[in-house]
N, C-alpha and C positions, 0 to 999 in steps of 0.2 A: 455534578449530575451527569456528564458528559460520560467519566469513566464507570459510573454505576451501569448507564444504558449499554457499554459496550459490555460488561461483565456481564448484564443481561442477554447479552447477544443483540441488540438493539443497534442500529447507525442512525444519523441524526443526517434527511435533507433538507432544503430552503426549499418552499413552494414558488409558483410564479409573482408571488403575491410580498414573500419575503419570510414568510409562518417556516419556522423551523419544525418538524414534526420527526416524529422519529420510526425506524421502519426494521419491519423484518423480514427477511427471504426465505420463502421456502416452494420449492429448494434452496439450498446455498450454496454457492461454487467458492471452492476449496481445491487448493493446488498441494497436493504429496509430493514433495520434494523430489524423490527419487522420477516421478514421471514429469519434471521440467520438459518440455521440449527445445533444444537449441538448434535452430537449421545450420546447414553450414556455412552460410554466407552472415548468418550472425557470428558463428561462431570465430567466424575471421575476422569480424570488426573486431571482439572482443583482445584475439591472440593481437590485432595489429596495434593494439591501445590507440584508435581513433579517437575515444576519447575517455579524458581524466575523470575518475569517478571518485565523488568523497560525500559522507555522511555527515550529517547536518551543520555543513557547510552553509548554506542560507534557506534554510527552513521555511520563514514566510517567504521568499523570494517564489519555490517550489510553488505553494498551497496559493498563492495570487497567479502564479502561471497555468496552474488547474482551473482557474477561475475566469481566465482568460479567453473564453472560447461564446460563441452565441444563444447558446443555451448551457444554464450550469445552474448547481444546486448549491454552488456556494457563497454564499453574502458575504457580507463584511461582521456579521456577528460571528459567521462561523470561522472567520481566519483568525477572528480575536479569540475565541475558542480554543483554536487547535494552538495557536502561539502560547497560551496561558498553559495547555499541556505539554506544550514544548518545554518550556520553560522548569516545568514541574519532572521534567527526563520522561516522560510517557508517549512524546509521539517526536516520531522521526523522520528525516527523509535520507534520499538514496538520490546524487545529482551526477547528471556527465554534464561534460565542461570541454568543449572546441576552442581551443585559443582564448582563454579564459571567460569564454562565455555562456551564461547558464544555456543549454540548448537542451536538454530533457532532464527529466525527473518526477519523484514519485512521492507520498509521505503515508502514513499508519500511525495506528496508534500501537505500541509495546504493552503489554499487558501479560504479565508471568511469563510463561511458555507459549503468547498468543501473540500474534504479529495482525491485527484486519488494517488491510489495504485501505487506503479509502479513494485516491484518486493517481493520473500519473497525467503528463503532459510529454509531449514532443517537438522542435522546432528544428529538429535534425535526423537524417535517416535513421534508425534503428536505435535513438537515443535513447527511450523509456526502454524499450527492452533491454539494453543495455546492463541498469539500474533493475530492471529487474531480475533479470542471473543475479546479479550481484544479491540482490535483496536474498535473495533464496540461498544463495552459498552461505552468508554469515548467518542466517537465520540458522543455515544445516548445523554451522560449527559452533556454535553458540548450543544448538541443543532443544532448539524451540519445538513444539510439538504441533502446532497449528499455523498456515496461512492461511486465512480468513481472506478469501476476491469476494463478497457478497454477493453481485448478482450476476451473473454470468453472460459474458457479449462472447462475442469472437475472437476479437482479439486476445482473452485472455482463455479461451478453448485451443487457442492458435498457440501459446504457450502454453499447452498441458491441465489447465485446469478444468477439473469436473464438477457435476453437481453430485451434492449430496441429500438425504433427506432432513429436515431441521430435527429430529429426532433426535438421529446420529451427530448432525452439526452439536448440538447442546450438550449432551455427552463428551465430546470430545472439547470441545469448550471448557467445561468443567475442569476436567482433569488439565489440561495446559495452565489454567489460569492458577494449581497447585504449585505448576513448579516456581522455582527462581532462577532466570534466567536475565542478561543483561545485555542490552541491543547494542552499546556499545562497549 
């Protein structure tokens, strides 16, 4: 059910109550690879390899560290969710790692040539963003044709992503979800 909704274009959040319901943005913020923004004091963390970055390395570890925070959408049904698509190679995550310790990261679900974001965490400076350059470089070389950010804050305006109209969103959706493409 889960990957139908995103095929729909749909994400699934937890209410205060615990009601999972499923939702759609419109606008929708969508990052074009080519207008990443890296500042240069990211970009120095990155050249100085501050920190180890590796892909689904610990998955649920990621999606509970999202979940970590005082207000959040994600329960306990929906880590069982996202693990059971894990587990199915449909959602992934993106981890940096200080002395080998989980200290940011991010997960999505993979879908054809469509990458939607769903959550990221930080417990270290520049850690998510980190993980997500990274996220977006293998997405570029791999071929994928969509990042899907859903709703658009700051932080990730602060990284280059825009809105777009759900029109255009589902169109481009569409055609991503044609290709085959392979996040790992």
């Amino acid at each position: 059910m889960l990957e139908a909704c995103y095929r729909a274009g749909a994400f699934p959040m937890a209410d205060d109550y615990g009601r999972i319901e499923f939702y759609r943005s419109n606008p929708r913020s969508v990052l074009e690879f080519g207008e990443l923004r890296v500042t240069k004091s990211l970009a120095r963390v990155i050249r100085k390899g501050t920190y180890e970055v590796r892909v689904d390395g610990d998955f649920e570890g990621v999606v509970r560290a999202c979940a970590d925070r005082d207000e959040t959408w994600i329960n306990a049904e929906i880590i069982a969710a996202y693990a059971r698509l894990h587990r199915a190679g449909k959602a992934h995550s993106v981890e940096a790692y200080r002395e080998g310790e989980l200290v940011g990261g991010l997960y999505g679900v993979s879908l054809g040539g469509a990458f939607m974001g769903e959550s990221m965490f930080t417990r270290a400076r520049d850690a998510s963003k980190v993980c997500f350059v990274h996220l977006v470089r293998r997405l570029q070389e791999r071929g994928y044709a969509l990042l899907d950010c859903q709703i658009q804050n700051d932080h990730l305006a602060s990284l280059g992503a825009k809105e777009i109209p759900d029109r255009e969103y589902y169109r481009r959706l569409a055609l991503a979800l044609r290709l085959d493409r392979n996040f790992v």
